[in-house]
C-alpha positions in Angstrom: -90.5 -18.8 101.1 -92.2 -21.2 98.6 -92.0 -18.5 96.2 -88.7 -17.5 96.2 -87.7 -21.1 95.9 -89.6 -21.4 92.9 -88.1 -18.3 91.7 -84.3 -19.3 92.5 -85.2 -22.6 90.5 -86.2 -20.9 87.6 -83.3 -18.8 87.4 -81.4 -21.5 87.5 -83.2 -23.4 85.3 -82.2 -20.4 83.1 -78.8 -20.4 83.9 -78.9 -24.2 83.2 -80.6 -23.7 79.7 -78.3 -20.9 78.7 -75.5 -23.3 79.6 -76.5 -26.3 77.7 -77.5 -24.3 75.0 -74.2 -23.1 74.5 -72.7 -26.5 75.7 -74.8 -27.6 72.8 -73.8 -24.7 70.1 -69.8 -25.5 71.1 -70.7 -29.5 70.4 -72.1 -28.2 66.9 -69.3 -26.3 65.8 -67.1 -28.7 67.1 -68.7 -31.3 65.5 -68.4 -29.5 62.1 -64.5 -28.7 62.3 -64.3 -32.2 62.9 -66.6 -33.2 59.7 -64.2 -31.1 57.7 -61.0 -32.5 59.2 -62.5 -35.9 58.7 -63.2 -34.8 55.2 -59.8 -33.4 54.3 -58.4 -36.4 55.8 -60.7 -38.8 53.5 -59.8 -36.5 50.6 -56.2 -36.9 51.6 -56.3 -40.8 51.5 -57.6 -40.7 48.6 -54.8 -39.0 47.0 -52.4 -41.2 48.7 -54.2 -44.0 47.2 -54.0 -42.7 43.6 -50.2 -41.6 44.6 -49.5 -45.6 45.4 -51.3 -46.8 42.6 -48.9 -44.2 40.6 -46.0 -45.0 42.5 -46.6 -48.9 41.7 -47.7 -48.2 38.4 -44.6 -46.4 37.3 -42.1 -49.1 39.9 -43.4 -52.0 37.4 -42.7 -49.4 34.6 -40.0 -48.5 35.7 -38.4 -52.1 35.5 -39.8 -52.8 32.2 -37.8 -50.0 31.6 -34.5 -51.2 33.3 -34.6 -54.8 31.5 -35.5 -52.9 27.8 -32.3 -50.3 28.6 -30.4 -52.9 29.8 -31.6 -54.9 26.6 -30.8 -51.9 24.5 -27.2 -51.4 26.3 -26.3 -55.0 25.2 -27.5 -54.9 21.6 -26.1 -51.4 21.1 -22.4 -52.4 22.6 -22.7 -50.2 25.8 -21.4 -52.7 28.4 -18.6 -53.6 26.6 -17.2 -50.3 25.7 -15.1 -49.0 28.4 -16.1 -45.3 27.6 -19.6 -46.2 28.9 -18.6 -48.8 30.8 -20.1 -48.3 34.5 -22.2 -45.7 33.8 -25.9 -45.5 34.1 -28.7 -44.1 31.8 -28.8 -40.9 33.4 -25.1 -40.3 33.0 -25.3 -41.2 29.5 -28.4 -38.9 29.2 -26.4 -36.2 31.0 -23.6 -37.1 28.3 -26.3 -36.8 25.5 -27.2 -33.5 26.7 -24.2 -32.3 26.6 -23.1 -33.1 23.7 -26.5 -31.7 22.1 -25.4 -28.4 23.4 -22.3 -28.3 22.1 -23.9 -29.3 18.8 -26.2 -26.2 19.0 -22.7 -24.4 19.9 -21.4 -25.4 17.1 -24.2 -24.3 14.6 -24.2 -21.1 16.1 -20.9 -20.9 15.1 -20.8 -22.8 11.6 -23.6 -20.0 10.9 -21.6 -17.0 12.2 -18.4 -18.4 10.0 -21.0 -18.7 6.5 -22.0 -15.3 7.3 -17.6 -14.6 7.8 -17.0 -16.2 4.4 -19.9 -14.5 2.4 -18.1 -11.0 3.7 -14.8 -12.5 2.3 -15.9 -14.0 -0.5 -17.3 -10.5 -1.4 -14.4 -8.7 -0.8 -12.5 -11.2 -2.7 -14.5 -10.5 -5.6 -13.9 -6.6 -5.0 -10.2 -7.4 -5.1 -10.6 -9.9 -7.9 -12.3 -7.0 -10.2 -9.5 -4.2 -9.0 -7.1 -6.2 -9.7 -8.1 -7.1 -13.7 -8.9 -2.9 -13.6 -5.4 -2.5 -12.3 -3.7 -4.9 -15.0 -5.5 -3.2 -17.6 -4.1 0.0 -16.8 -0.2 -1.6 -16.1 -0.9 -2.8 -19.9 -1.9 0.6 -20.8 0.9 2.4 -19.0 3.4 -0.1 -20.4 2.2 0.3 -23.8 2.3 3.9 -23.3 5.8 3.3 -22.3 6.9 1.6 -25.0 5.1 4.3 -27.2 7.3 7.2 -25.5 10.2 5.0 -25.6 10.0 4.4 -29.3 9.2 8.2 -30.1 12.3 9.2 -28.1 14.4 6.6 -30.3 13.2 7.9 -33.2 13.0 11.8 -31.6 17.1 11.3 -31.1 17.6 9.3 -34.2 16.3 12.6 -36.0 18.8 14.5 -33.4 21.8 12.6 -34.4 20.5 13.1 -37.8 19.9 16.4 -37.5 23.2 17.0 -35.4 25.1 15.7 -38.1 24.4 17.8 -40.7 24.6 20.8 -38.8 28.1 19.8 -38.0 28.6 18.8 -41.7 28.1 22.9 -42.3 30.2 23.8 -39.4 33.3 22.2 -41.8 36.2 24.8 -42.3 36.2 24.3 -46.3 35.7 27.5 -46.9 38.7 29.5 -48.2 40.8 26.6 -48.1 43.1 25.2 -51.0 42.8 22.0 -52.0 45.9 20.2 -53.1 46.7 19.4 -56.4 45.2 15.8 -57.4 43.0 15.9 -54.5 39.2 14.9 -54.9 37.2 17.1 -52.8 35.8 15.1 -49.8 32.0 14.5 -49.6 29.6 12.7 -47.3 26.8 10.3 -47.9 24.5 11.9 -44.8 25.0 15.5 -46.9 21.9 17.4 -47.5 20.0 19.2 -50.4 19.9 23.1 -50.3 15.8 22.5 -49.5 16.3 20.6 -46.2 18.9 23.2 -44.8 17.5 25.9 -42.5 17.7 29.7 -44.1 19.7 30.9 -41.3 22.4 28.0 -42.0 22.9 28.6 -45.7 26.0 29.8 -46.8 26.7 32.6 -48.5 26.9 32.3 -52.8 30.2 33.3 -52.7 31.7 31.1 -49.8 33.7 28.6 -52.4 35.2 30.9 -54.5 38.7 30.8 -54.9 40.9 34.0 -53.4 44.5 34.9 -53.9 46.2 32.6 -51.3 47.5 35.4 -48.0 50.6 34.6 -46.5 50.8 32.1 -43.6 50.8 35.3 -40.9 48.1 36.9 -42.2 46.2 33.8 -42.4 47.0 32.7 -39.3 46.1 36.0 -38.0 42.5 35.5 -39.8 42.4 32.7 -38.6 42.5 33.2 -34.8 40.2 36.5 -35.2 37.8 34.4 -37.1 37.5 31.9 -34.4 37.6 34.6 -31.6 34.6 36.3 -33.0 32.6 33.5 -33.5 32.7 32.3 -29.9 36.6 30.5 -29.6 37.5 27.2 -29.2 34.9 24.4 -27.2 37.4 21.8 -25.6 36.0 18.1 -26.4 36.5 15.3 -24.0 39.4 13.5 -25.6 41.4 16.5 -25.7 40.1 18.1 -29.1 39.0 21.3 -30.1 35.9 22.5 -31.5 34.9 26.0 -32.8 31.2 27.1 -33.1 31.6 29.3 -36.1 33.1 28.1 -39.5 36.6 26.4 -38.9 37.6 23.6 -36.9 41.3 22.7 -36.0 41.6 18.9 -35.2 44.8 17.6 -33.7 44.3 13.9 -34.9 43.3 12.3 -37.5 39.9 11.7 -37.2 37.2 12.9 -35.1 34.1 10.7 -33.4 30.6 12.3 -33.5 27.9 11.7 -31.4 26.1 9.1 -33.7 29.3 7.2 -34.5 30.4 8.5 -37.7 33.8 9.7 -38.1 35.2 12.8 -40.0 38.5 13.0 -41.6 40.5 16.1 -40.9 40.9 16.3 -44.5 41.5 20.3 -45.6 42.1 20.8 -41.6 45.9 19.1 -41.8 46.6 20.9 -44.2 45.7 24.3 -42.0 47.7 22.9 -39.3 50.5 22.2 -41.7 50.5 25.6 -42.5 50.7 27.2 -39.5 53.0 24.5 -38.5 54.9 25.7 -41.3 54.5 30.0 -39.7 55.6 29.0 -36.4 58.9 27.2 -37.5 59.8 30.0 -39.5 58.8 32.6 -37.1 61.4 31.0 -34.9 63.8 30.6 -37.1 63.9 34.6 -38.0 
């Protein structure tokens, strides 16, 4: 019986050990949490302490600042404006800030209008330079112009010249009679046998003088002459112009083309003639 006491003792002295050992072991680790809590929190005040030392050191700061602003306001003319009158230093700074963006808005812009007015300025000088090439070639065309228009005045200056004298050859002096004491009629535009054309030279024998027909035969020449050669081209005013040889005028002068006027001359006395035929013609 002793022994198994001394046995049940030792087992529990056992069970006794192995529970203060691990009563001791949870104490340990307990105690360590603790030691790191208590560590954190030490670390912790610490911080707060340097945080209030801040947080006093930057208070006093802060109204050193206050009485320098408020200073500043004064001597600047801030309280007594009534644009920045209430307002604190953070509105104006919010103000400041703003208006320093629209600054940089306004750069961006200034440089996006240089780079506007470069382009323009180029394209101005483009136009600039077509527009001295376009004079010079409005002075060339209008000297060209004037050119063409003074070789068409003298081109129909030669015209009228020339249209003169050919109508000075179309006169019907041939085989005409002139009347006693009367001085053949000349012109002062008439020409020299080298500046008439071959094919409108008249024959050598065109002036000489024939035995004077009767007025029926030489009206009857007359009219077959003119019929041949093409008849009779009506003018404008009413007068009568053949292409070939003869020409009967109705008046007493006729106007040209380049103002100068012939006399009917030998013609009145043509028309007299058959004037003359027709009355007696009647009369029989």
């Amino acid at each position: 019986m002793a022994e198994k006491k001394e046995n049940v003792s030792k087992f529990e002295m056992l069970k006794l050990l192995e529970k203060c050992r691990k009563e001791r072991d949870d104490a340990m680790h307990g105690e360590s949490i603790m030691r790191e809590k208590l560590r954190q929190y030490e670390s912790r005040m610490r911080s707060t302490e340097v945080l209030k030392q801040k947080v006093k050191t930057m208070t006093s700061e802060n109204k050193e600042l206050r009485k320098h602003v408020k200073t500043l306001r004064q001597e600047i003319g801030l309280e007594a404006s009534p644009k920045f009158n209430g307002k604190t230093t953070k509105d104006i700074i919010s103000d400041m800030q703003e208006k320093e963006r629209q600054c940089s808005s306004l750069v961006e812009k200034t440089s996006r209008l240089s780079l506007t007015i470069d382009d323009l300025t180029s394209e101005l000088a483009n136009a600039v330079t077509s527009k001295t090439l376009l004079e010079y070639q409005v002075q060339s065309l209008q000297q060209n112009l004037k050119d063409m228009t003074n070789n068409q005045r003298r081109l129909l200056k030669l015209w009228e010249d020339k249209r003169s004298q050919r109508e000075q050859l179309t006169l019907p002096a041939i085989g005409l009679a002139q009347r006693p004491g009367e001085k053949p009629v000349s012109h002062k535009g008439a020409q020299t046998e080298m500046s008439i054309n071959s094919a409108q030279k008249l024959p050598p024998n065109a002036f000489e003088t024939k035995p004077s027909p009767s007025p029926r035969s030489r009206h009857h020449k007359t009219r077959s002459s003119i019929d041949k050669q093409g008849g009779l081209t009506t003018l404008g005013n009413g007068h009568q112009l053949g292409n070939g040889n003869h020409q009967l005028g109705n008046g007493n002068h006729h106007t040209l083309g380049n103002g100068l006027q012939q006399g009917n001359g030998n013609h009145q006395r043509e028309k007299e003639d058959l004037f003359h035929y027709e009355t007696n013609e009647h009369l029989l």
